[in-house]
N, C-alpha and C positions, 0 to 999 in steps of 0.2 A: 400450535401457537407460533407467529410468526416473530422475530425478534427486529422490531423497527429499529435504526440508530439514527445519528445526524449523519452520521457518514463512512460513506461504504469504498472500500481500497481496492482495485481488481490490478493484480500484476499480473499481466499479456509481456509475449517473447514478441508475436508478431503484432499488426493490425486487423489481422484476419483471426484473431484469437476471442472477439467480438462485437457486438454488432450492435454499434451506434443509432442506429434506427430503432431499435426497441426503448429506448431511454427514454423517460420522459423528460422535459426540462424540472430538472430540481438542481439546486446548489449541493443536494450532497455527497454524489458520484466524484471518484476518484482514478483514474489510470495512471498506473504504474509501468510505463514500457523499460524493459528490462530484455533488452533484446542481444543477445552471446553469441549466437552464431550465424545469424541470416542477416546479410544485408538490404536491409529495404530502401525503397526508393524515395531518395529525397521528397520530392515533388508530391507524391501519393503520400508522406508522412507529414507533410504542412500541411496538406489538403484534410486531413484527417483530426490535427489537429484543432484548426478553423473550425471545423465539425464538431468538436469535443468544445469551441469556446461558443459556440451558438445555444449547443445545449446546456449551458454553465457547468461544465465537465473539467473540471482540473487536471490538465496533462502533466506529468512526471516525468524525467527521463532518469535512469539509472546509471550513476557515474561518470556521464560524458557532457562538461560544460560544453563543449563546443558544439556536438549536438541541440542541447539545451539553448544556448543563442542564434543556433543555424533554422531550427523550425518555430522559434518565439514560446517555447513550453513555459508553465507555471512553476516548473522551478526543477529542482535537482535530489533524486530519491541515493541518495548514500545507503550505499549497503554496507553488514555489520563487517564484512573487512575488507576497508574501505578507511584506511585510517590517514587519508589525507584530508589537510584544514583549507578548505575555502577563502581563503582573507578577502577576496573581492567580490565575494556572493555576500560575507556576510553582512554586511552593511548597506546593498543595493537592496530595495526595496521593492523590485519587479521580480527576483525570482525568490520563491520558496525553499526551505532549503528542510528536508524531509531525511527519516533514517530506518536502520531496523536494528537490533540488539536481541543478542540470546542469551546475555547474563549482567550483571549487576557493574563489570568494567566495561561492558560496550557500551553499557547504558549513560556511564557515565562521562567515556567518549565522546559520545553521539553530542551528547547536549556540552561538549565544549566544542564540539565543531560547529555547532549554533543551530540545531536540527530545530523545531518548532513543534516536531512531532513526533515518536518515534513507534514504529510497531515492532512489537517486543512478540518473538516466537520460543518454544511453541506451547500454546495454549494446552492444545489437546495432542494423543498420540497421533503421530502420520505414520505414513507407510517406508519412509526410508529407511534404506539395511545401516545405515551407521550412528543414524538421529534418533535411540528410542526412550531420551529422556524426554519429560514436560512438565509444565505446573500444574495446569487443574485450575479450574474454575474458582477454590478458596484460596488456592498462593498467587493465582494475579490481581482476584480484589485484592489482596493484603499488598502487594507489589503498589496499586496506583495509589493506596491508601497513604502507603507509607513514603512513594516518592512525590506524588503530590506533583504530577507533570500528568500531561497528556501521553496516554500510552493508548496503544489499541493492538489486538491481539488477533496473529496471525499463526496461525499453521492449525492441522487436524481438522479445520472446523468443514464438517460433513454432512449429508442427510440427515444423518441418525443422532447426531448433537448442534444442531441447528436451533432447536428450540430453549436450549439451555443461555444461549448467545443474549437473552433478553435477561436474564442474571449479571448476567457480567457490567463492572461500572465502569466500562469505559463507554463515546458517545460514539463508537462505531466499532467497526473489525475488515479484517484484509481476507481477501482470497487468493490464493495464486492458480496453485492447475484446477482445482475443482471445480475453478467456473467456465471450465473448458469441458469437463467430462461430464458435470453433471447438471442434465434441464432443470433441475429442482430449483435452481438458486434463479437461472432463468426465468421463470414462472411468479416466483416471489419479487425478485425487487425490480422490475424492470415495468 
């Protein structure tokens, strides 16, 4: 069973983390660049963006307004700590202003730093050695239930609980490394 949503989150470090050519044009593609350690190249990151607005692909950058005005992205992905306010984003109406939270005070952060959307981790277990708490599948319905915002769920989501993703009430879900390691997700939404 495949889990359709309206819209799908991929956070890439680089531009080489995937491949815009497999996309078809749909409005519900999401990149998240969230890039720590390499720097890329101006020029080749516009170019790419342009790329991302032809296929109606919503570019992200990850905590760097200047970045975010230097290559024209669709707005600015705050991450959960990340606890600086925007005052000049929030009110312009050209960039998006996007977040992510892993409990009930980032959550509540988030949406006063005027986030629009926030993806709330983690879903399911991952692999990291320090990260092995999560919610499951019945405490984030009860989570979007109860907060009544747009939430979409990010972390764990794998092969083997992929098909469970069509349960879940939000209208999408994020990926980060998985959609680097594994052709599976390749295959399905692209």
């Amino acid at each position: 069973m495949i889990a359709f949503k309206k819209k799908y989150f991929f956070i890439i470090e680089t531009i080489n983390d995937i491949d815009l050519k497999k996309f078809k044009k749909f409005n519900k593609f999401n990149i998240i660049y969230r890039n720590k350690n390499y720097l890329e190249n101006i020029d080749k990151l516009k170019k790419f963006v342009q790329l991302c607005r032809s296929k109606h692909i919503s570019f992200f950058v990850a905590n760097n307004v200047s970045l975010v005005k230097m290559i024209n992205a669709n707005g600015l992905y705050i991450s959960s700590h990340n606890t600086k306010i925007y005052h000049y984003l929030l009110n312009n109406k050209k960039y998006k202003l996007i977040g992510s939270a892993h409990n009930l005070s980032e959550f509540n952060f988030k949406k006063r730093q005027g986030c629009s959307e926030i993806l709330f981790s983690r879903i399911f277990k991952t692999d990291y050695k320090n990260k092995k708490d999560y919610l499951g599948l019945i405490k984030f319905n009860l989570l979007i239930k109860n907060f009544g915002f747009k939430l979409t769920p990010l972390g764990g989501i794998k092969k083997d609980n992929f098909r469970i993703m069509s349960n879940v009430n939000s209208n999408g879900f994020a990926l980060s490394g998985q959609i680097k390691r594994d052709n599976y997700f390749n295959k399905i939404l692209y």
